[in-house]
C-alpha positions as a Python dict, from the first residue, in 0.01 Angstrom:
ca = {
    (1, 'X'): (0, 0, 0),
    (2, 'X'): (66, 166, 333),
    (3, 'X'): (205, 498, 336),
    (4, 'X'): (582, 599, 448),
    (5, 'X'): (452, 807, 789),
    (6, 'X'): (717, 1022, 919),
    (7, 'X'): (522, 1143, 1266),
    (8, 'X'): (247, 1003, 1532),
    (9, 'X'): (39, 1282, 1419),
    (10, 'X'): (-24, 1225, 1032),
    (11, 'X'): (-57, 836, 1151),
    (12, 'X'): (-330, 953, 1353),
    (13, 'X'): (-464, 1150, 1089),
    (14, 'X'): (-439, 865, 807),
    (15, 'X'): (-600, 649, 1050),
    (16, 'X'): (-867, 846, 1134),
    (17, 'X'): (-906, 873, 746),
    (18, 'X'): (-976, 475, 702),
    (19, 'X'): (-1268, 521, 924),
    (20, 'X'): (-1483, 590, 631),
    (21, 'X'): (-1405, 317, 438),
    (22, 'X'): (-1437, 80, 740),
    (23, 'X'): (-1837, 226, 813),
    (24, 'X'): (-1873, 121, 468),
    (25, 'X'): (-1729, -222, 515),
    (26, 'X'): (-1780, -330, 864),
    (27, 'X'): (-1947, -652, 949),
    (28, 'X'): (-2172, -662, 1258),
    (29, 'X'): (-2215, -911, 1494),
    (30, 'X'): (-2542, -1153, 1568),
    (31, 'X'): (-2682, -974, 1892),
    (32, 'X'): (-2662, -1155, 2203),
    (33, 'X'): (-3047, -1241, 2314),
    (34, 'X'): (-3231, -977, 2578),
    (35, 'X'): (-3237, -1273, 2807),
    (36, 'X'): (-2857, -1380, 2771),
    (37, 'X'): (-2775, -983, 2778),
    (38, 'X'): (-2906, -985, 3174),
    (39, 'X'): (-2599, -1225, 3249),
    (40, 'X'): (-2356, -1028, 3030),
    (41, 'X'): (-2081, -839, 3103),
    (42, 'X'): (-1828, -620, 2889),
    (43, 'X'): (-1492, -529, 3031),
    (44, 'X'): (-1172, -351, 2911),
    (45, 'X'): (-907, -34, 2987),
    (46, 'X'): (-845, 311, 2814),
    (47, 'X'): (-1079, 310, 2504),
    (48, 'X'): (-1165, -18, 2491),
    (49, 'X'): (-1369, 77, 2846),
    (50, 'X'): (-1514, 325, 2649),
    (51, 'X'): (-1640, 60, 2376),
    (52, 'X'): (-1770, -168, 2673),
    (53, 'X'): (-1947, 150, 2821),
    (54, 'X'): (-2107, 247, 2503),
    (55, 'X'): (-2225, -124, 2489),
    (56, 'X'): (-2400, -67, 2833),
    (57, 'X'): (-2541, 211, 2698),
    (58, 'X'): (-2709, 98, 2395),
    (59, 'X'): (-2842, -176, 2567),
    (60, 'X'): (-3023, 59, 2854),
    (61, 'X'): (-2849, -110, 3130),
    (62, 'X'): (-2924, -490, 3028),
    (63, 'X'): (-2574, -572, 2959),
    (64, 'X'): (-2255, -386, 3258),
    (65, 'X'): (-1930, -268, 3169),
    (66, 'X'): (-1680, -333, 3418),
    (67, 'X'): (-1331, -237, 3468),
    (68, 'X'): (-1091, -561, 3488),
    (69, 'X'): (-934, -479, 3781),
    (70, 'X'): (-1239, -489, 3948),
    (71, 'X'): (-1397, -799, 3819),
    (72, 'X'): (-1077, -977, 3919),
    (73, 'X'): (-1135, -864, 4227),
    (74, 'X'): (-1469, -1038, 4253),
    (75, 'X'): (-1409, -1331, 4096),
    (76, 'X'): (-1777, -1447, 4173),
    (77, 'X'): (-1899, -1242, 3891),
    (78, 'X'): (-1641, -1391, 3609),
    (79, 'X'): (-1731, -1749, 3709),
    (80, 'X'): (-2113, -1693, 3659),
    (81, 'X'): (-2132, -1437, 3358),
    (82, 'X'): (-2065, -1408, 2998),
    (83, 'X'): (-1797, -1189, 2969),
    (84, 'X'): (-1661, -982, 2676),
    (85, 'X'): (-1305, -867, 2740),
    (86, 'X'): (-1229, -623, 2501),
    (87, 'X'): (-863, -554, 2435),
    (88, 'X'): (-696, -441, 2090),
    (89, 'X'): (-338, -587, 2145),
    (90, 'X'): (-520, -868, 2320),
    (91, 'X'): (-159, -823, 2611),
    (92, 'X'): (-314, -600, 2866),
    (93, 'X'): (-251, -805, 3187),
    (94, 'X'): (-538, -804, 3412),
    (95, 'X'): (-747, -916, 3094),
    (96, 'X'): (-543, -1178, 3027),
    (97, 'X'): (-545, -1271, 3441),
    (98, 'X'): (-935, -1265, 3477),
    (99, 'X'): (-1014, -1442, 3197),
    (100, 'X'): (-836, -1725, 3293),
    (101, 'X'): (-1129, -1726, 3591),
    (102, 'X'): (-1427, -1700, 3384),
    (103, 'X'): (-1661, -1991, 3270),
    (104, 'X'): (-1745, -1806, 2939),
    (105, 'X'): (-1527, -1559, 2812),
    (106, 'X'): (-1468, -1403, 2469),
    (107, 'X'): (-1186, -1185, 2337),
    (108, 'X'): (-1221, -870, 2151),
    (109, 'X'): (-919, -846, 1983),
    (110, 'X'): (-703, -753, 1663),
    (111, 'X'): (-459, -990, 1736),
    (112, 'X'): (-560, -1403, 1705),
    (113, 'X'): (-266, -1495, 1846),
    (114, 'X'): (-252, -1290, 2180),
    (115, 'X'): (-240, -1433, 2504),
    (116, 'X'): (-565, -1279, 2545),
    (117, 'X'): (-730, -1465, 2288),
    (118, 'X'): (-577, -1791, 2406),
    (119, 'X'): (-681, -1744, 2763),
    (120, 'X'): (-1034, -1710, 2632),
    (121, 'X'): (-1317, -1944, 2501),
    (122, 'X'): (-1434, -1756, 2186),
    (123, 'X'): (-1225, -1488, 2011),
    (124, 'X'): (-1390, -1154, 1765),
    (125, 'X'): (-1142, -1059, 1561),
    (126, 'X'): (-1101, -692, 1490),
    (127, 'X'): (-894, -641, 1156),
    (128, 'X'): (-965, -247, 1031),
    (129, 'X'): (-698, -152, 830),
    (130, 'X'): (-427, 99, 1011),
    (131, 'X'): (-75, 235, 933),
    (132, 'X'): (84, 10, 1155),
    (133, 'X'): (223, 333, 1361),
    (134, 'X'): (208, 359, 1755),
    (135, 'X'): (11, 655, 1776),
    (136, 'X'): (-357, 771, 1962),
    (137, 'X'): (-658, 544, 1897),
    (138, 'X'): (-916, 612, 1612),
    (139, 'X'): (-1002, 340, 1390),
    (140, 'X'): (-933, 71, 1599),
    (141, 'X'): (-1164, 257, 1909),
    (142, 'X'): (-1446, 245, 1585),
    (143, 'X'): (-1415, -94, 1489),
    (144, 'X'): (-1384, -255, 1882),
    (145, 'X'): (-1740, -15, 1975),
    (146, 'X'): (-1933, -103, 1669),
    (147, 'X'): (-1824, -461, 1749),
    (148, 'X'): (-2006, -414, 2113),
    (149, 'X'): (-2283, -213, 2027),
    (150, 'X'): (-2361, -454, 1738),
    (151, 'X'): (-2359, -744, 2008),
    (152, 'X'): (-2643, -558, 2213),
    (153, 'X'): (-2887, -437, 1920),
    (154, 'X'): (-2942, -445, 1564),
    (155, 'X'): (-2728, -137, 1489),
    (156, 'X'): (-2777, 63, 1144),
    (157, 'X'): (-2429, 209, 1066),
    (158, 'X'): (-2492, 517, 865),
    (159, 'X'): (-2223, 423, 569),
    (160, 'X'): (-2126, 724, 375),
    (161, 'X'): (-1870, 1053, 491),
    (162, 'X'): (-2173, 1297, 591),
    (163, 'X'): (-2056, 1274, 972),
    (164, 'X'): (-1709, 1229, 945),
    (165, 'X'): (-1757, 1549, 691),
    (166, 'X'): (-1944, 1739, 942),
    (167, 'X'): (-1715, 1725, 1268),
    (168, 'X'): (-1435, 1780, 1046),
    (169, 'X'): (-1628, 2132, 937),
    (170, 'X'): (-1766, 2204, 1245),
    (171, 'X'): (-1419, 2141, 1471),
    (172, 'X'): (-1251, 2412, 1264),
    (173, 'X'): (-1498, 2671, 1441),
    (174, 'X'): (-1307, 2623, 1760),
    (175, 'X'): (-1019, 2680, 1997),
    (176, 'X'): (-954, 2490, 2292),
    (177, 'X'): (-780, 2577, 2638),
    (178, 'X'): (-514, 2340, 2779),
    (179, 'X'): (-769, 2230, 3058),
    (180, 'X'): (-1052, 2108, 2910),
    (181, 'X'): (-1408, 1962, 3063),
    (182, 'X'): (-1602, 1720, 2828),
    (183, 'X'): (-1969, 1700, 2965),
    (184, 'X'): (-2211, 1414, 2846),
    (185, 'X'): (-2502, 1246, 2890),
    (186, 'X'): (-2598, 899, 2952),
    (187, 'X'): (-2542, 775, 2600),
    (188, 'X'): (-2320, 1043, 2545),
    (189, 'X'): (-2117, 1024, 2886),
    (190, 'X'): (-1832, 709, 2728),
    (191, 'X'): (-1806, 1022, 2429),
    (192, 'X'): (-1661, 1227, 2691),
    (193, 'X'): (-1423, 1004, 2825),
    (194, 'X'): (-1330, 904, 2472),
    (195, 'X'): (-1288, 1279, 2383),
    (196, 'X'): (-1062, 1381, 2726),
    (197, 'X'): (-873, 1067, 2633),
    (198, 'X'): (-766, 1195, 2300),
    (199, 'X'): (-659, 1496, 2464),
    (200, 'X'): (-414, 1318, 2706),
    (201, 'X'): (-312, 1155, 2454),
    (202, 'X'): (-210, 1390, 2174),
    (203, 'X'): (-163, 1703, 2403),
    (204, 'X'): (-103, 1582, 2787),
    (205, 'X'): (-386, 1832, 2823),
    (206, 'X'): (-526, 1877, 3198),
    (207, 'X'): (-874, 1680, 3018),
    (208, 'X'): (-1192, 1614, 3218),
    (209, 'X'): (-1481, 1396, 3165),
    (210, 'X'): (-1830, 1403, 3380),
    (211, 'X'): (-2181, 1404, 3390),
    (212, 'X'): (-2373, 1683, 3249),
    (213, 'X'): (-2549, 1727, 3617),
    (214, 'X'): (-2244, 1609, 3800),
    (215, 'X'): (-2058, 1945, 3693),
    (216, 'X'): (-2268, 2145, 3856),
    (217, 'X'): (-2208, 2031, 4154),
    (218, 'X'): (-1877, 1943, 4126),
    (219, 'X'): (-1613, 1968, 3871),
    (220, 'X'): (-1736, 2327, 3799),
    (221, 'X'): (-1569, 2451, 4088),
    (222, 'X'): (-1209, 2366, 3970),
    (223, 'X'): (-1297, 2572, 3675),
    (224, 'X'): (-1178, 2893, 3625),
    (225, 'X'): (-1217, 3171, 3299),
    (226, 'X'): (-1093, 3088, 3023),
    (227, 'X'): (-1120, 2698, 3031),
    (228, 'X'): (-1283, 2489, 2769),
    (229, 'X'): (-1598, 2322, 2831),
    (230, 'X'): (-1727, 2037, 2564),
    (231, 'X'): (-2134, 1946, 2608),
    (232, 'X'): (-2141, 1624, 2407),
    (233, 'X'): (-2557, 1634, 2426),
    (234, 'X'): (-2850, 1758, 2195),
    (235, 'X'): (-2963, 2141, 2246),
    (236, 'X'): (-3214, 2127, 2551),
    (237, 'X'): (-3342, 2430, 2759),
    (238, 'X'): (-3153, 2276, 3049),
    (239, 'X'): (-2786, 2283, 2895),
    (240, 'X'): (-2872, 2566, 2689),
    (241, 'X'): (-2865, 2766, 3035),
    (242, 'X'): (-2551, 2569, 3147),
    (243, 'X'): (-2395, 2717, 2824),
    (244, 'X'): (-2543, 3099, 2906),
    (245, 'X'): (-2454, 3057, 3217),
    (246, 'X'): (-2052, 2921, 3138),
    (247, 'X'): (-2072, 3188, 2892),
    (248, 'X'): (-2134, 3465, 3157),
    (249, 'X'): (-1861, 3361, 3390),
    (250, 'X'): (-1564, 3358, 3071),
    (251, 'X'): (-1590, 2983, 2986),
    (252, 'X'): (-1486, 2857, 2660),
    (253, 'X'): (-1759, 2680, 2562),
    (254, 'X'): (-1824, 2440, 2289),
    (255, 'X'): (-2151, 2290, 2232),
    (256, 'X'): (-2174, 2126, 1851),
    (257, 'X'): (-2470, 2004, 1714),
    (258, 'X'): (-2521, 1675, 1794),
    (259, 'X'): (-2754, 1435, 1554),
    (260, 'X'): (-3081, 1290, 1740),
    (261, 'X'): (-3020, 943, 1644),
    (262, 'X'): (-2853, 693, 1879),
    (263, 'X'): (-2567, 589, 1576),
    (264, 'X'): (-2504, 910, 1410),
    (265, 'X'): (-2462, 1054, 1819),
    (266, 'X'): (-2188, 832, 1834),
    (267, 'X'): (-2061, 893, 1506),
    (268, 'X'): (-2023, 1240, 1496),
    (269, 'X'): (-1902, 1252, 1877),
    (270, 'X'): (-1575, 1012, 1824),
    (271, 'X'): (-1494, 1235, 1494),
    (272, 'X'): (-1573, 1544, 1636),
    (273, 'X'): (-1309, 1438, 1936),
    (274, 'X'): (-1071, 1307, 1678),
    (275, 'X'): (-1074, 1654, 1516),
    (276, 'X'): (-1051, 1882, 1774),
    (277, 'X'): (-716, 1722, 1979),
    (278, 'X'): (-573, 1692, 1586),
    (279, 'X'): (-667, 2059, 1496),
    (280, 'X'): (-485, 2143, 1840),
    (281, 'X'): (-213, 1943, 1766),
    (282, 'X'): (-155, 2114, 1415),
    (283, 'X'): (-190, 2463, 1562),
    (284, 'X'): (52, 2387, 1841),
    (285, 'X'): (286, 2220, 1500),
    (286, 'X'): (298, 1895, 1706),
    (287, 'X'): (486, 1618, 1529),
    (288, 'X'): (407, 1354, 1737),
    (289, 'X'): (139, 1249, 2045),
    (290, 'X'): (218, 1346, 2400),
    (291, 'X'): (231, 981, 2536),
    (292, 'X'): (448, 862, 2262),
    (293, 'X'): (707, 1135, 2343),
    (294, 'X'): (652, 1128, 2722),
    (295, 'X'): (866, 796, 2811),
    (296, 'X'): (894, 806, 3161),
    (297, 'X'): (523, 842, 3216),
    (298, 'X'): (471, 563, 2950),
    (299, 'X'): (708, 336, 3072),
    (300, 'X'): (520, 312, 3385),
    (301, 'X'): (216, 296, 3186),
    (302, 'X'): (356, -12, 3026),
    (303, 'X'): (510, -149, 3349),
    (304, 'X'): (125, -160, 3537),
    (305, 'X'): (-118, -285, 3240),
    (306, 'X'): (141, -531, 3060),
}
């Protein structure tokens, strides 16, 4: 029975707590074939970019995640690749517009009936269980990246709360600034974008995401003392002396440890995002997400992507 929720941010926290019970439940796909994976693209906005990315990702490059805007653009592409348009409310309009251009097209979605799903060939249903409650993505971000990664390799999904456990312990440790850099790597890189997203999301944070070496020669010098910096990447001598060096200059610098394996990377990454934009929230006694209480800005969200 679903729970009475009185605020976006215990929705967001409930949700994130039914991620444990989907790793345990969660049915993975047949993976497309190396060969078929060379003519393959994934494509969707907001998180469900980030699931495409992390598809990319895990297959080393074989398969591309593309933003929908600009495959619509090039039509060429849609007409003579498999493409995977990932969407949760299966309404997002440039979606729905290119797939009506592609020659093979399947929908990612949680809803069957979406005009996504009928303007495509095939449809993967997503049905996690949430609290039906607009609020910041968490579950349904799990469910729609397992789906993709599971459609490029033979995933393991590590099925008990170890991870979730973990981020939740290790998030408690730290404090964040209200501009934010979240550094990753190339498996870890969609992490960071997933992680600055929360932040918009639940705080309207100044959030960045980038390259580990990319800062360096960029985004660092926006930085000043005193901002956060995430490194969403295994302890190595080279971003241990990022870290000294951030250190020296008055960053606020977090830099978890991250599992070696590809799964439990991913894992522990989304939860240990999750955590750290709720933690803020609590501490700043929050009762709802920035974008659901920001309605100008959302309305013209809702006015350009539906």
């Amino acid at each position: 029975m679903m729970m009475n929720l009185v605020n976006t941010i215990t929705a967001f926290e409930k949700d994130m707590e039914l991620q444990i019970s989907l790793l345990k439940s969660f049915k993975k796909q047949k993976p497309i074939s190396k060969n078929n994976q060379k003519n393959t693209i994934f494509s969707g906005s907001g998180d469900s970019l980030v699931s495409s990315m992390m598809a990319e990702s895990l297959s080393d490059g074989l398969v591309r995640a593309m933003d929908p805007m600009d495959l619509y653009r090039n039509k060429s592409l849609v007409k003579s690749k498999n493409v995977y348009f990932v969407s949760i409310s299966g309404n997002t309009i440039t979606n729905i517009k290119t797939a009506c251009h592609a020659k093979h097209s399947t929908a990612i979605t949680a809803k069957p009936d979406s005009r996504l799903a009928s303007a495509t060939n095939n449809t993967i249903i997503l049905n996690a269980e949430t609290h039906h409650v607009f609020t910041a993505g968490s579950i349904s971000f799990l469910e729609s990246a397992l789906t993709c990664m599971s459609l490029v390799k033979n995933i393991k999904i590590p099925r008990n709360s170890k991870l979730f456990s973990k981020a939740k312990r290790d998030s408690q440790n730290h404090l964040v600034s209200k501009k934010i850099y979240v550094l990753g790597s190339r498996f870890t890189f969609p992490l960071a974008m997933y992680c600055a997203a929360k932040f918009y999301e639940i705080m309207g944070y100044d959030a960045h995401y980038c390259k580990i070496e990319q800062f360096s020669h960029m985004e660092l010098f926006s930085a000043k003392k005193g901002d956060t910096v995430i490194v969403f990447e295994e302890k190595n001598p080279h971003n241990s002396q990022l870290v000294k060096n951030l250190k020296k200059v008055g960053m606020n610098v977090i830099h978890p440890s991250i599992p070696t394996e590809k799964m439990s990377q991913f894992l522990y990454c989304t939860f240990f995002s999750q955590f750290l934009a709720l933690n803020e929230a609590k501490r700043k006694h929050r009762r709802d997400c920035y974008f659901v209480t920001a309605t100008k800005l959302r309305n013209v969200s809702n006015q350009m992507i539906y």
